[in-house]
PyMOL CGO cylinders between C-alpha atoms (Angstrom):
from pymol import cmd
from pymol.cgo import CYLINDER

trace = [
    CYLINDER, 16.60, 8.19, -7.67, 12.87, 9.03, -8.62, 0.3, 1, 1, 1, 1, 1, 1,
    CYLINDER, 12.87, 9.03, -8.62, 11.01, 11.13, -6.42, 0.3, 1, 1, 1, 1, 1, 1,
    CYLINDER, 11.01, 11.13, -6.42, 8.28, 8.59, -6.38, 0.3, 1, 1, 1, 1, 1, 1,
    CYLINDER, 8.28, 8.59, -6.38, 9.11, 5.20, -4.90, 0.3, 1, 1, 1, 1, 1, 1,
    CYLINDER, 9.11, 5.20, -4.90, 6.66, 2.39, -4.90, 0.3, 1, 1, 1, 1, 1, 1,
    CYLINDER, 6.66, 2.39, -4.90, 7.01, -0.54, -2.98, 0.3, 1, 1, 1, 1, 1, 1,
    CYLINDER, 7.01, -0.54, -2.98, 5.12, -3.53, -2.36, 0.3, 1, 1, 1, 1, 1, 1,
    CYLINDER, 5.12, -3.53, -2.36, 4.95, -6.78, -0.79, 0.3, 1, 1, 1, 1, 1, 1,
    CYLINDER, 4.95, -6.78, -0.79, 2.81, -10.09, -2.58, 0.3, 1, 1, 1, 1, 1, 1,
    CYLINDER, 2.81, -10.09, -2.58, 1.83, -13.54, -2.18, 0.3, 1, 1, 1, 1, 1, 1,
    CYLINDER, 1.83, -13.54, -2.18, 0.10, -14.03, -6.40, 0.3, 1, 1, 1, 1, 1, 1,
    CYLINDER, 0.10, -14.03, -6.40, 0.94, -11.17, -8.01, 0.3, 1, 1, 1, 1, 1, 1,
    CYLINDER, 0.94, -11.17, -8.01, -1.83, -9.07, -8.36, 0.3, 1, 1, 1, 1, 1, 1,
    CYLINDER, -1.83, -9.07, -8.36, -0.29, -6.21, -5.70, 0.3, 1, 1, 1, 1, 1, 1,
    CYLINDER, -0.29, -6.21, -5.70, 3.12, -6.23, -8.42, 0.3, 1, 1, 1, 1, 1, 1,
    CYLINDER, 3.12, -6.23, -8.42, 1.01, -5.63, -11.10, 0.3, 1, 1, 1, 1, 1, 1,
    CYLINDER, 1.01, -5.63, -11.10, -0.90, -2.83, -9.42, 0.3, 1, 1, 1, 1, 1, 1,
    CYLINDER, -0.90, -2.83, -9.42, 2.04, -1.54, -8.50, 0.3, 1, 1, 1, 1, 1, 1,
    CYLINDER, 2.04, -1.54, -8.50, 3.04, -1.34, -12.11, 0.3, 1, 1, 1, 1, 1, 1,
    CYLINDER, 3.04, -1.34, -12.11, -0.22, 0.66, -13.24, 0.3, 1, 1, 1, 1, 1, 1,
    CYLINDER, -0.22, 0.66, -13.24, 0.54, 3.30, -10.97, 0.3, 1, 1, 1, 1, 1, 1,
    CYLINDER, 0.54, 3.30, -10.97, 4.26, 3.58, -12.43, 0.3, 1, 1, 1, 1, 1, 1,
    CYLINDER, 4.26, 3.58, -12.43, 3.13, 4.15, -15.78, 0.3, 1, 1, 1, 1, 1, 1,
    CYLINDER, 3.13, 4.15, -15.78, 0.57, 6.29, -14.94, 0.3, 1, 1, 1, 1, 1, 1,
    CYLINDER, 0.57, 6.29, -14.94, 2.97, 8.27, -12.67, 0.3, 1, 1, 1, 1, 1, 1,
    CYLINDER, 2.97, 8.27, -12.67, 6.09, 8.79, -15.60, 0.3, 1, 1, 1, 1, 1, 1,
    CYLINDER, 6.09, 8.79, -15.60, 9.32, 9.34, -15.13, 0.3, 1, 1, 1, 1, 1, 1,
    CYLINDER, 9.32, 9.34, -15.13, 8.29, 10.89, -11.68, 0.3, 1, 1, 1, 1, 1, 1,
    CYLINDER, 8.29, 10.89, -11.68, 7.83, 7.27, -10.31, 0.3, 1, 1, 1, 1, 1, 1,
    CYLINDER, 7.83, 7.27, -10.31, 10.87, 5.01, -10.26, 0.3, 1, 1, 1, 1, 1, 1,
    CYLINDER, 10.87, 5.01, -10.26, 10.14, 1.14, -11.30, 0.3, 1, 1, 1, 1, 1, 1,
    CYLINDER, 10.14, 1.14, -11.30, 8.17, -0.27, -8.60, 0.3, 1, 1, 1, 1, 1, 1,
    CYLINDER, 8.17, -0.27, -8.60, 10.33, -3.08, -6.09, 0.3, 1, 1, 1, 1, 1, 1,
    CYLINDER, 10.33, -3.08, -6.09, 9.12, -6.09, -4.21, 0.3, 1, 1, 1, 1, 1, 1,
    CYLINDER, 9.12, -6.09, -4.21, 9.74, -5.51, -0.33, 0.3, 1, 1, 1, 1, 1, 1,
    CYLINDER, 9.74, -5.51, -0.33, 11.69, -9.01, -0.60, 0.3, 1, 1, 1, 1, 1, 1,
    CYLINDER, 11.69, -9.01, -0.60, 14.34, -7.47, -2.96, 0.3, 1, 1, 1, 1, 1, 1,
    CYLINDER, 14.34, -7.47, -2.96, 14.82, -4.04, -0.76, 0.3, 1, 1, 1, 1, 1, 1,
    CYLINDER, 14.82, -4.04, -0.76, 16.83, -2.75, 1.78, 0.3, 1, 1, 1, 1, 1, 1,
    CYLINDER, 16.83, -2.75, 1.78, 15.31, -0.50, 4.07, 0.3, 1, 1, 1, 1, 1, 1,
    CYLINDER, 15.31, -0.50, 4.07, 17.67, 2.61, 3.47, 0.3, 1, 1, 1, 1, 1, 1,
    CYLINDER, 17.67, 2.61, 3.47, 16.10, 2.38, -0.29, 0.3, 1, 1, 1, 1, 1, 1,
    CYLINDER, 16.10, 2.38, -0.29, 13.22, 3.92, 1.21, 0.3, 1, 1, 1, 1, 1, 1,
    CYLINDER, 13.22, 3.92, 1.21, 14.85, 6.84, 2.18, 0.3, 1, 1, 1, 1, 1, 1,
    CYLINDER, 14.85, 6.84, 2.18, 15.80, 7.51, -1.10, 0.3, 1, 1, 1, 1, 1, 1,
    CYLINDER, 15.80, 7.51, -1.10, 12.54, 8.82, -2.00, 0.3, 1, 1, 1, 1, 1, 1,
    CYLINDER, 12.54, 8.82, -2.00, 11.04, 11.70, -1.02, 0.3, 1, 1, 1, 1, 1, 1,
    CYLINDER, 11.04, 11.70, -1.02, 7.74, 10.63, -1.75, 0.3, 1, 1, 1, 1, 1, 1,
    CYLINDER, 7.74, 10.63, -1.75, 6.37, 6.48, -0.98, 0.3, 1, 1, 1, 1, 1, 1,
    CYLINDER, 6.37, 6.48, -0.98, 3.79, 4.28, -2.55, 0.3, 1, 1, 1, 1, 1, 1,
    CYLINDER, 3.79, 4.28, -2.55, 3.37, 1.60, -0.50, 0.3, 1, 1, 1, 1, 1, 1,
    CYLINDER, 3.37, 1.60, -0.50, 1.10, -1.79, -1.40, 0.3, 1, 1, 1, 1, 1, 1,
    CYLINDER, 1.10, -1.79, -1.40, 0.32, -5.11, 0.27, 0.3, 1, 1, 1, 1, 1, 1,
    CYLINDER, 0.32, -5.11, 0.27, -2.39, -7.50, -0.04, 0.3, 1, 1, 1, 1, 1, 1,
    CYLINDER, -2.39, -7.50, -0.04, -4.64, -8.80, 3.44, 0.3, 1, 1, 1, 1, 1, 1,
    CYLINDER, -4.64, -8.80, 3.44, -3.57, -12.28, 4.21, 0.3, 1, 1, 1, 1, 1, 1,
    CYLINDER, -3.57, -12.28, 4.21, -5.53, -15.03, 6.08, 0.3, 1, 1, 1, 1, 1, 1,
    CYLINDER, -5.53, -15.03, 6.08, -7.00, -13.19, 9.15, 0.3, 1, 1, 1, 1, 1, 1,
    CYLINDER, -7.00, -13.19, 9.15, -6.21, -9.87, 8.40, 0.3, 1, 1, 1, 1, 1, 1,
    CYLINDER, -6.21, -9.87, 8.40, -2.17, -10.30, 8.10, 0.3, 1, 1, 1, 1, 1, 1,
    CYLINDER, -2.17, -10.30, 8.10, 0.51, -8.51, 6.33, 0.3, 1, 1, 1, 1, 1, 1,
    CYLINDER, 0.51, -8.51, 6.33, 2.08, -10.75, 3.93, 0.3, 1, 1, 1, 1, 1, 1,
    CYLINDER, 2.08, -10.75, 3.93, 4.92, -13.11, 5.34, 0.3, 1, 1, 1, 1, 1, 1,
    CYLINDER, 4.92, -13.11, 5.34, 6.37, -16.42, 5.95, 0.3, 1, 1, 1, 1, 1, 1,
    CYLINDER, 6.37, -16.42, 5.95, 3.41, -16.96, 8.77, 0.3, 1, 1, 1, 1, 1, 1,
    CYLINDER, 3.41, -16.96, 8.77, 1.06, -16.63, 5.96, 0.3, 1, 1, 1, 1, 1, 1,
    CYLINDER, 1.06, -16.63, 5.96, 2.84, -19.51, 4.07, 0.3, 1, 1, 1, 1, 1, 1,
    CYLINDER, 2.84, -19.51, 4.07, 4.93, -17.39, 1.53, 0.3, 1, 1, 1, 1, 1, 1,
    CYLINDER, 4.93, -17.39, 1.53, 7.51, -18.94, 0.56, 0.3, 1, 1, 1, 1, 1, 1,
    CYLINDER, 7.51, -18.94, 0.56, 9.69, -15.93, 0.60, 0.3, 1, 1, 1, 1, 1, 1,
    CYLINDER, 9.69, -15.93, 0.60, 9.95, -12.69, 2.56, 0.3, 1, 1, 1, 1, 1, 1,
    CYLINDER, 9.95, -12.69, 2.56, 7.32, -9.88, 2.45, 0.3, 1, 1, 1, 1, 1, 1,
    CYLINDER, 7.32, -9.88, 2.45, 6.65, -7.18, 4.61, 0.3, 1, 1, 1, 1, 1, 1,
    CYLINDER, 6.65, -7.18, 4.61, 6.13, -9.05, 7.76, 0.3, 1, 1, 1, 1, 1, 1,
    CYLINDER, 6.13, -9.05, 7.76, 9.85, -9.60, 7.87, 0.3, 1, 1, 1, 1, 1, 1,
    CYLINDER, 9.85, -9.60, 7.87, 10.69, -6.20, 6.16, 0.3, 1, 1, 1, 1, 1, 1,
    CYLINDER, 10.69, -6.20, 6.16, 9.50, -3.66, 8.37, 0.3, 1, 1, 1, 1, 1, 1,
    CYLINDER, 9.50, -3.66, 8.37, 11.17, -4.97, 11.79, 0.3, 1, 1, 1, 1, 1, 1,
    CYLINDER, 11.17, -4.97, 11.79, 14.17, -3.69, 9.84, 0.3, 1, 1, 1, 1, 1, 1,
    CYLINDER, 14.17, -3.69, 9.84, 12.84, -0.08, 9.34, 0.3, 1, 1, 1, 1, 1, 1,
    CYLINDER, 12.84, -0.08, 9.34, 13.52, 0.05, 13.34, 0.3, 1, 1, 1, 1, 1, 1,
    CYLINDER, 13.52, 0.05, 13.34, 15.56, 2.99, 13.97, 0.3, 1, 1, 1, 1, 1, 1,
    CYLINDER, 15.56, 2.99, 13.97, 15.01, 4.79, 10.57, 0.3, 1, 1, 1, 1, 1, 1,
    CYLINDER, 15.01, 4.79, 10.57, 13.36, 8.43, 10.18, 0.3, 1, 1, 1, 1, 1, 1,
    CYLINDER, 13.36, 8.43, 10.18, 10.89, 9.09, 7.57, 0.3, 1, 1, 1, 1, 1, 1,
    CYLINDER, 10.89, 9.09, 7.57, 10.12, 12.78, 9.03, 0.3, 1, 1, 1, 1, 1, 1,
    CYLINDER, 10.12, 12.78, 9.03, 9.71, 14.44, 6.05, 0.3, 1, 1, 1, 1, 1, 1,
    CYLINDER, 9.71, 14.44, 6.05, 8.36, 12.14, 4.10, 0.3, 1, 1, 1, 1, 1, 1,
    CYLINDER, 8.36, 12.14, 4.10, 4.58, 11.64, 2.52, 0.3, 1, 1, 1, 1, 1, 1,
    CYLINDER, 4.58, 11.64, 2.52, 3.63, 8.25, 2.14, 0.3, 1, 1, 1, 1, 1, 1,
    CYLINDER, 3.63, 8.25, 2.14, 0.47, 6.81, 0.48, 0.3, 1, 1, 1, 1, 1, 1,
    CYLINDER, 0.47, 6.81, 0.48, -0.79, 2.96, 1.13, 0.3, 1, 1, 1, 1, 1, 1,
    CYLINDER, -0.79, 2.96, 1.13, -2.65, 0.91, -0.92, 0.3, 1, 1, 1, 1, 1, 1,
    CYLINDER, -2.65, 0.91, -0.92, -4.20, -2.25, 0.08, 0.3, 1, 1, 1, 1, 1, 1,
    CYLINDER, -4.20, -2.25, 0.08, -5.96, -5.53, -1.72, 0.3, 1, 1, 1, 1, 1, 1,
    CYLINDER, -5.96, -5.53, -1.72, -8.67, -7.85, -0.47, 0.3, 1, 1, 1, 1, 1, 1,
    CYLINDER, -8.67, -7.85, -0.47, -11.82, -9.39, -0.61, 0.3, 1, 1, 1, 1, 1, 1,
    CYLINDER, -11.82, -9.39, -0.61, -14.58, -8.12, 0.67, 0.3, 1, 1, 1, 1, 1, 1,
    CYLINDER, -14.58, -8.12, 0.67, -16.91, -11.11, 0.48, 0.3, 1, 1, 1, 1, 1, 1,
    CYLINDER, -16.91, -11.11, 0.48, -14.67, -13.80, 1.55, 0.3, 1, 1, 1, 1, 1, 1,
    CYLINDER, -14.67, -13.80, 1.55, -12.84, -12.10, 4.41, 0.3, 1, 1, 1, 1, 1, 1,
    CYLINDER, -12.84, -12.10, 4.41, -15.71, -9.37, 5.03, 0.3, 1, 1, 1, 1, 1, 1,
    CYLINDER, -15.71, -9.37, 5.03, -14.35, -9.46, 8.49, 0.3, 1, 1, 1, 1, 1, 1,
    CYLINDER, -14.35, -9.46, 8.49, -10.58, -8.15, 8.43, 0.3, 1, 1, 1, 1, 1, 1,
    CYLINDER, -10.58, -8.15, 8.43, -10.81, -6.53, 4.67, 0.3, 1, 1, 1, 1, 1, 1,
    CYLINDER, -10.81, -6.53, 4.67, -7.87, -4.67, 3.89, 0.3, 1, 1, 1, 1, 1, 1,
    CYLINDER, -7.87, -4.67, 3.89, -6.78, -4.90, 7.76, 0.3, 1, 1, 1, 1, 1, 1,
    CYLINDER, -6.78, -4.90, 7.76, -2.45, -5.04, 6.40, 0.3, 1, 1, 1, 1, 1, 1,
    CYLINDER, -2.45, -5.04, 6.40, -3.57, -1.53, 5.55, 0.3, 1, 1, 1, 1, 1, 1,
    CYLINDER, -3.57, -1.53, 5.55, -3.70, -0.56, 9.30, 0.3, 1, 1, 1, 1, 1, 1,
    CYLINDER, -3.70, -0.56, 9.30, -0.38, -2.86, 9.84, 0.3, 1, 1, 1, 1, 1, 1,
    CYLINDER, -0.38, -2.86, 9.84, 1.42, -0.38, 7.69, 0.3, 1, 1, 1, 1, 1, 1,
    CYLINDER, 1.42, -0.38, 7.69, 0.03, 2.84, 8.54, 0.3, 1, 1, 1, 1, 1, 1,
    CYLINDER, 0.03, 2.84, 8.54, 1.02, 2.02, 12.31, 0.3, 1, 1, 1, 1, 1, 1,
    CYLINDER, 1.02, 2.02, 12.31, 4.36, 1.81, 11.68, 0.3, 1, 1, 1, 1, 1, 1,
    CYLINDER, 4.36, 1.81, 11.68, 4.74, 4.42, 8.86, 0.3, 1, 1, 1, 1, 1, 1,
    CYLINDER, 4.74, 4.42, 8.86, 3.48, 6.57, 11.32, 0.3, 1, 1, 1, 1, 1, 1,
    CYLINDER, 3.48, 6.57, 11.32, 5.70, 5.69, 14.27, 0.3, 1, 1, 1, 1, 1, 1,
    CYLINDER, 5.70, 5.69, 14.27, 8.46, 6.25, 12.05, 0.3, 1, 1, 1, 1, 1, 1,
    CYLINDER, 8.46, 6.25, 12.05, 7.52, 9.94, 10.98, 0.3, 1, 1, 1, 1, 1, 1,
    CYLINDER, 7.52, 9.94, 10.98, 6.06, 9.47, 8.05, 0.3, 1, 1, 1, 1, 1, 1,
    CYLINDER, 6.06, 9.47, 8.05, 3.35, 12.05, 6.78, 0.3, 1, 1, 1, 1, 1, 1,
    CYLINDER, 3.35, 12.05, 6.78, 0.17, 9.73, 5.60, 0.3, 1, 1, 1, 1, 1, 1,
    CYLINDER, 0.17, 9.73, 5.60, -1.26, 10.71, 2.95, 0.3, 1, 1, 1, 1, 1, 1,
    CYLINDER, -1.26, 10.71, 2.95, -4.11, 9.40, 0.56, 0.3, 1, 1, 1, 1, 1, 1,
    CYLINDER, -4.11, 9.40, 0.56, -6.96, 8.39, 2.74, 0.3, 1, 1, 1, 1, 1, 1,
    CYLINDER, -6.96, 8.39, 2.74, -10.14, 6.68, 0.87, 0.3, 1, 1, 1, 1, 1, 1,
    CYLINDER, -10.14, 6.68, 0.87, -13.90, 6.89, 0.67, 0.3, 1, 1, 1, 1, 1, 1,
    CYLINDER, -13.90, 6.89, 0.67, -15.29, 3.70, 2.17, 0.3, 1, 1, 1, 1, 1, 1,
    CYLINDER, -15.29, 3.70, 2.17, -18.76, 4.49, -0.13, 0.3, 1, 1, 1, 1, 1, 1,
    CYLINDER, -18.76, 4.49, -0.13, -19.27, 1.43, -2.79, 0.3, 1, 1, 1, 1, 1, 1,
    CYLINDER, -19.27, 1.43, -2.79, -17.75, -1.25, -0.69, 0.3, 1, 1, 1, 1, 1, 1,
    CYLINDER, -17.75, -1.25, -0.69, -19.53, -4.21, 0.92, 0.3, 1, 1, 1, 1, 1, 1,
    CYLINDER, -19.53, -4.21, 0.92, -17.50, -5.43, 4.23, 0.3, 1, 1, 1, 1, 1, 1,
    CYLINDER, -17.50, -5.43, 4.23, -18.27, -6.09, 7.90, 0.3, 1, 1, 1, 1, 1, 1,
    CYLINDER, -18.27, -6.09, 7.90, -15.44, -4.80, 9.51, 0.3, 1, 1, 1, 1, 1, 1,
    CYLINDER, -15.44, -4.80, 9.51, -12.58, -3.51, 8.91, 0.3, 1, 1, 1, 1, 1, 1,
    CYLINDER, -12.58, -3.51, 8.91, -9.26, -1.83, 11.52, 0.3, 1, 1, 1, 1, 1, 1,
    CYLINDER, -9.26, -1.83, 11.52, -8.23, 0.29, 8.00, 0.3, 1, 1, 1, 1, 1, 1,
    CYLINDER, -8.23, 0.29, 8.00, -11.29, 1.71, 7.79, 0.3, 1, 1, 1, 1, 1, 1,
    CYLINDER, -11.29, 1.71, 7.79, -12.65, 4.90, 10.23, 0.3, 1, 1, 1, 1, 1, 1,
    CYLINDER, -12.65, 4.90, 10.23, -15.18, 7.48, 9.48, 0.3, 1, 1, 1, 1, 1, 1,
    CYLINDER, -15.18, 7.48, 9.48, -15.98, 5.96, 6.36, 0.3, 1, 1, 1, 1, 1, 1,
    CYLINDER, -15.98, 5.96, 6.36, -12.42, 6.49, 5.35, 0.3, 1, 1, 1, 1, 1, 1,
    CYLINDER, -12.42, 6.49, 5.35, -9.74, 3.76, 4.61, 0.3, 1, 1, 1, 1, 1, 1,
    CYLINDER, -9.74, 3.76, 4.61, -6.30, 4.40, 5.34, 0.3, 1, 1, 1, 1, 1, 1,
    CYLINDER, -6.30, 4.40, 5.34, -5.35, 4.11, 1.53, 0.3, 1, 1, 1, 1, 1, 1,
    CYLINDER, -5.35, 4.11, 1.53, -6.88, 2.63, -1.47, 0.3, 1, 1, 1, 1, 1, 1,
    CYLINDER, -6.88, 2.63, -1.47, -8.32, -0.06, -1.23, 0.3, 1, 1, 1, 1, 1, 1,
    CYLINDER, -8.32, -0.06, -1.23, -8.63, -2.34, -4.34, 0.3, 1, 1, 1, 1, 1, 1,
    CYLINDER, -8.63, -2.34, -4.34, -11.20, -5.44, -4.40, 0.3, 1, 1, 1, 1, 1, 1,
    CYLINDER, -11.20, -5.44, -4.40, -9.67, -7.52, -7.63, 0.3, 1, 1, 1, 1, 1, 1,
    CYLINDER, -9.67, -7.52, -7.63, -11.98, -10.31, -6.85, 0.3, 1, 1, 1, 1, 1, 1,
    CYLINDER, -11.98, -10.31, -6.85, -15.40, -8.82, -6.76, 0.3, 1, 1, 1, 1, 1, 1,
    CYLINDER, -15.40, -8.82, -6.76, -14.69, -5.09, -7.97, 0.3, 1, 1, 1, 1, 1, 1,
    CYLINDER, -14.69, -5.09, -7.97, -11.87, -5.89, -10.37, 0.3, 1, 1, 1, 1, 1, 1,
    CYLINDER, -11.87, -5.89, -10.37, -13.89, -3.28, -13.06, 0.3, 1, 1, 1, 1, 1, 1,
    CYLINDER, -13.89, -3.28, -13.06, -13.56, -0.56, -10.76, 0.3, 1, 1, 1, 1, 1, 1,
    CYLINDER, -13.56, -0.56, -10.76, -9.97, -0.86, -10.22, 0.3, 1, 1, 1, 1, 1, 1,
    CYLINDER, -9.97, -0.86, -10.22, -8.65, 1.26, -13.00, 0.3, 1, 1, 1, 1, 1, 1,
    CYLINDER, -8.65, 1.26, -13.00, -11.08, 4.25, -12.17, 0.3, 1, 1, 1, 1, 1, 1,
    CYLINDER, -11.08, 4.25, -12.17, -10.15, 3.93, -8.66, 0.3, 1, 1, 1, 1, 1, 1,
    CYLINDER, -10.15, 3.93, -8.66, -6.60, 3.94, -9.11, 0.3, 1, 1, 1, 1, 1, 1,
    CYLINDER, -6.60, 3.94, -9.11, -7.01, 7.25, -11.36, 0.3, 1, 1, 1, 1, 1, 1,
    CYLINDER, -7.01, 7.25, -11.36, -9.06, 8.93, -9.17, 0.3, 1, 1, 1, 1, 1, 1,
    CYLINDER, -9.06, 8.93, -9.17, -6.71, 8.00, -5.97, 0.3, 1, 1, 1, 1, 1, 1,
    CYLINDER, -6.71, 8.00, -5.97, -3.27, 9.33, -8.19, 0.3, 1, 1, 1, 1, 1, 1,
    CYLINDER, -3.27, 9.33, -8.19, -5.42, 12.34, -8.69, 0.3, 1, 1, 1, 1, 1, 1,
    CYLINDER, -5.42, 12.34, -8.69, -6.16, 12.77, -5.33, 0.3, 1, 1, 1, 1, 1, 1,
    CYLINDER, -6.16, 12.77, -5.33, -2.38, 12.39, -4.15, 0.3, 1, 1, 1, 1, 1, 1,
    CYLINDER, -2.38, 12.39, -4.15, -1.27, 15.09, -6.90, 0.3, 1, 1, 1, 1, 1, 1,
    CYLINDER, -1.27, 15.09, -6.90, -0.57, 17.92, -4.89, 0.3, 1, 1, 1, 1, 1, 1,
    CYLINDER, -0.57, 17.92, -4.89, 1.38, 16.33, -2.69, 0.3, 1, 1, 1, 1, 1, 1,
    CYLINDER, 1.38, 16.33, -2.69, 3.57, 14.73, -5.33, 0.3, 1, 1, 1, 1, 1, 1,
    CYLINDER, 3.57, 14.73, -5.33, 7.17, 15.80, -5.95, 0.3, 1, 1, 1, 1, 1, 1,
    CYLINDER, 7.17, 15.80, -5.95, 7.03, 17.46, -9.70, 0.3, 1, 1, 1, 1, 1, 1,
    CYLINDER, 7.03, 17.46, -9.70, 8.57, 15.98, -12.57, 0.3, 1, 1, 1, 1, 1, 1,
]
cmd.load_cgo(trace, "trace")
């Protein structure tokens, strides 16, 4: 298995297909990114190193059946983490929302998944600058930082590449070499 595994959960599509970006610009490092829905938690172990995505849903949620998906996402994945031990392991979030139409709660699943991450070991990595954003409030946000990337596709969408690049950069030294 790659040393690089990227996960992610989705309700349209747009967290796959960031998802994908990073792959590519990762290599053969990073193994093909999976939806949450098609994963079993042990896959997670597999890597040594995690890329984890999910969009914000309604009120600040983590994708799910709740949220009116019509299949599973994370909010039914990560109950099933219980019990597993990711000491050892870096992990890295990334996160999309709006900021102007849920200003309130943007990029809150971030928070979701660094809780849990954390209880379960994990080493969190990959923590982001706040600066150029427009939001009232958000719980993966402190300091200015975010808890991961966060990625605004509806009102940013032209910074999204340059983010992403920057954010990879950022996460290099604690990548597992090629």
């Amino acid at each position: 298995m790659a040393g690089i595994g990227i996960y992610f959960g989705t309700d349209t599509g747009r967290t796959r297909l960031l998802a994908k970006q990073m792959a590519r610009k990762l290599g053969e490092r990073a193994a093909s990114p999976v939806n949450v829905a098609k994963a079993q938690p042990e896959d997670l172990l597999g890597h040594e190193f995690l890329i984890l995505g999910t969009p914000t849903l309604g009120e600040g949620e983590l994708p799910g059946r709740t949220t009116g998906l019509s299949a599973d996402s994370w909010e039914e994945f990560l109950p099933r983490l219980a019990g597993l031990d990711f000491s050892g392991r870096k992990v890295a979030l990334f996160g999309l929302g709006d900021q102007v139409k849920y200003g309130d709660n943007f990029v809150d699943a971030l928070a979701d998944l660094h809780q849990v991450f954390s209880d379960l070991g994990a080493t969190l990595v990959g923590q982001w600058s706040a600066e150029g954003y427009d939001f009232a409030a958000s719980r993966a946000c402190a300091e200015g930082m975010f808890l991961g990337l966060a990625i605004d596709q509806h009102n940013q969408g032209l910074l999204t590449e340059g983010r992403v690049e920057s954010w990879l950069a950022a996460l290099e030294p604690h990548l597992p070499k090629a």
